[in-house]
N, C-alpha and C positions, 0 to 999 in steps of 0.2 A: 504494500500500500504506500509504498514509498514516494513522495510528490503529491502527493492528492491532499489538497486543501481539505480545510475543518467545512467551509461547505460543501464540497464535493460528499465526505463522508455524509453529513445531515442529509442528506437529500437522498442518498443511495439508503440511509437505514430508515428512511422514511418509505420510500419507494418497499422496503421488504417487512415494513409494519402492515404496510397497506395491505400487501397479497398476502401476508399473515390471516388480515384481517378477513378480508375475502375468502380466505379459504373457510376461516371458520363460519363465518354470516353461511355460506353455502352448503357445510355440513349440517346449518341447523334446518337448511331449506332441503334437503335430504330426507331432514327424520320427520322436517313435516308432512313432506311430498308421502313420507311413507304410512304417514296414518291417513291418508284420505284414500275415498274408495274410487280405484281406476280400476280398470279393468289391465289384464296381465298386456295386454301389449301398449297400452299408454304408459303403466309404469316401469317398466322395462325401456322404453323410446326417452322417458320423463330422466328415469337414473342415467343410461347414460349419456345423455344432455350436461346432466351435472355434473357426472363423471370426467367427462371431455374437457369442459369448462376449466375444472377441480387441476385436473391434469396435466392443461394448457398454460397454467397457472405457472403450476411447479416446474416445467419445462423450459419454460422463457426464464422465469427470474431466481427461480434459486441452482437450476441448472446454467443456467446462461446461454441459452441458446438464442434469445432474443437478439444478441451480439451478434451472433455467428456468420462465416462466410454460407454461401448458397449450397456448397457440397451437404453440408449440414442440411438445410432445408431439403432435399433433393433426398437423402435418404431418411427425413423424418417424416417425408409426404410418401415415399415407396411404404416405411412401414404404414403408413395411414390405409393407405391402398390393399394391403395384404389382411389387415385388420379388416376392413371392409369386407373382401372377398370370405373372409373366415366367419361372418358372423350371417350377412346376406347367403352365403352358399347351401348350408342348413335349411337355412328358411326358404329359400328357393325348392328344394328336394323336398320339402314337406309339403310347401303347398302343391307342389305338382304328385305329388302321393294323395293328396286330399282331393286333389281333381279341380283346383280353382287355381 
């Protein structure tokens, strides 16, 4: 941390109170989301909504990926993609098992 001014640090530990912050305000929008009554695919779509959020979160600023060159983004959009295919590919096979 060598060189970095007394504001430079206030503003980067501000910036990691916040998404502190946010994380927690949205783990309690979690537990509320989980006492109301959805049906299993709104709350499954609802979690990981929050999840993504929750995780996009932790990826950018306490990983630091919000910094990063595009190589970076480029393999964090592949795994997005692979995640995708891994969760729609089930669901695809099933509904074509159910006939719809």
């Amino acid at each position: 941390m060598a060189g970095h001014s007394p504001e430079e640090i206030s503003a980067e530990r501000r910036v990691y109170v916040t998404v502190f912050a946010s994380l927690g305000v949205l783990t309690l929008v979690t537990v509320a989301v989980a006492s109301l009554d959805l049906s299993t695919g709104a709350a499954i779509f609802v979690a990981l909504a929050i999840a993504s959020v929750k995780g996009s979160l932790v990826a950018c600023y306490f990983m630091h990926l919000i910094g990063e060159r595009k190589l970076i983004y480029a393999v964090l959009a592949l795994t997005f993609f692979f995640f995708l295919v891994l969760i729609f590919l089930p669901l695809a096979a099933q509904a074509d098992r159910m006939g719809g």
